[in-house]
C-alpha positions in Angstrom: 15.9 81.5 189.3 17.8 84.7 190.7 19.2 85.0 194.5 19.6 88.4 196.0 21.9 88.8 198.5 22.6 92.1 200.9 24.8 92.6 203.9 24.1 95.5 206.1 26.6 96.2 209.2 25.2 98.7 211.6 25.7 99.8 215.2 21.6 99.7 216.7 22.2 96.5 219.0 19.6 93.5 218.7 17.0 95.9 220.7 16.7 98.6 217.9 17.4 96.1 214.7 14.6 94.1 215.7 12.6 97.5 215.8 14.1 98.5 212.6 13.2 94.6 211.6 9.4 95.1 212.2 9.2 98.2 210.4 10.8 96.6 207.7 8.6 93.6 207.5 5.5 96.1 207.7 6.6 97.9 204.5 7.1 94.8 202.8 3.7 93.4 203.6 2.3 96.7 203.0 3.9 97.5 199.7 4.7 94.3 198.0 2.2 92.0 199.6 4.5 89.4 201.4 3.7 87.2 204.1 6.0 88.0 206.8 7.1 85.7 210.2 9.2 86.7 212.5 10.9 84.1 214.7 12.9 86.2 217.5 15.9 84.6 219.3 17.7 85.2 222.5 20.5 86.2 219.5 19.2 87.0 216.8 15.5 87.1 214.8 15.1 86.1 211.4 12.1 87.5 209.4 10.7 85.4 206.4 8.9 86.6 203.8 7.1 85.5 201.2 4.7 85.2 197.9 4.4 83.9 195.0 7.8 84.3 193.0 9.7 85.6 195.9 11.1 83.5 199.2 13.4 85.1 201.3 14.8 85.8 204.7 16.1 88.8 207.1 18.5 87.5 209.4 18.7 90.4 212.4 21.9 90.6 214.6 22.9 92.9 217.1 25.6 94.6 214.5 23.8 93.5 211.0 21.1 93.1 208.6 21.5 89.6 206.4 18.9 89.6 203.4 18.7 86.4 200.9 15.8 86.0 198.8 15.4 83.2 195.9 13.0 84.9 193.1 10.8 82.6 190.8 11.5 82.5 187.0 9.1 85.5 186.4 9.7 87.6 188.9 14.0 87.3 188.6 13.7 89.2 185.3 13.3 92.0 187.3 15.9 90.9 190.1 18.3 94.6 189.6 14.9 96.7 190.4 13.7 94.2 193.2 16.9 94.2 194.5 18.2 98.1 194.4 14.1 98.7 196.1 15.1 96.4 199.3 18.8 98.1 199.4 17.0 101.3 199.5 14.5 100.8 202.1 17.0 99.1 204.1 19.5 101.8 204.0 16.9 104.2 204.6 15.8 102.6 208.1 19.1 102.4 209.2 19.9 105.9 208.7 17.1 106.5 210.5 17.4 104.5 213.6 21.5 106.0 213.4 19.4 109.6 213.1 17.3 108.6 216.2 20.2 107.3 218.3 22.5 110.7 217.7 19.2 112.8 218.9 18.6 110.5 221.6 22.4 111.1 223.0 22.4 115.0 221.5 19.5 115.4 223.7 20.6 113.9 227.1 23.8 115.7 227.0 21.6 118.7 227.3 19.1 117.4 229.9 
């Protein structure tokens, strides 16, 4: 079996990540055909996903993203592909939700 881990630190609050979180899980559903549950805390959520070959979490905290998945026998032998996909959807929501934020303060500056 192959484990993926990936740390993201980012600045969104727990309001935004869980926003970010849902988007996430959507596109994962969407695209890869996981089962996704969110569990939201007063803290933190955790999203877990799953189907067959894959089980995983998404731990979501005010100031971080916390990704582990475990990938069955077949599926691991593509674990570098899997993995750089998730790094790259996740990196691309959070320069997104940073994009938002800096148009959100840009624009009431100006207001």
């Amino acid at each position: 079996m192959a484990d993926i881990h990936i740390h993201r630190a980012h600045s969104l609050g727990l309001a935004k990540a869980r926003k970010m979180a849902w988007k996430w899980a959507e596109a994962a559903e969407q695209k890869f055909g996981m089962e996704c549950t969110v569990i939201e805390g007063e803290m933190s959520d955790v999203v877990e996903f799953t189907r067959s070959g894959v089980d995983g979490r998404l731990l979501v905290e005010a100031d971080a993203f916390d990704l582990t998945a475990r990938l069955g026998f077949l599926v691991g032998a593509f674990r570098q592909k899997i993995e750089s996909e998730i790094e790259a959807n996740l990196d691309q929501l959070l320069a997104s939700g940073a994009k938002s934020s800096t148009e959100k303060k840009v624009r009431s500056k100006k207001s």
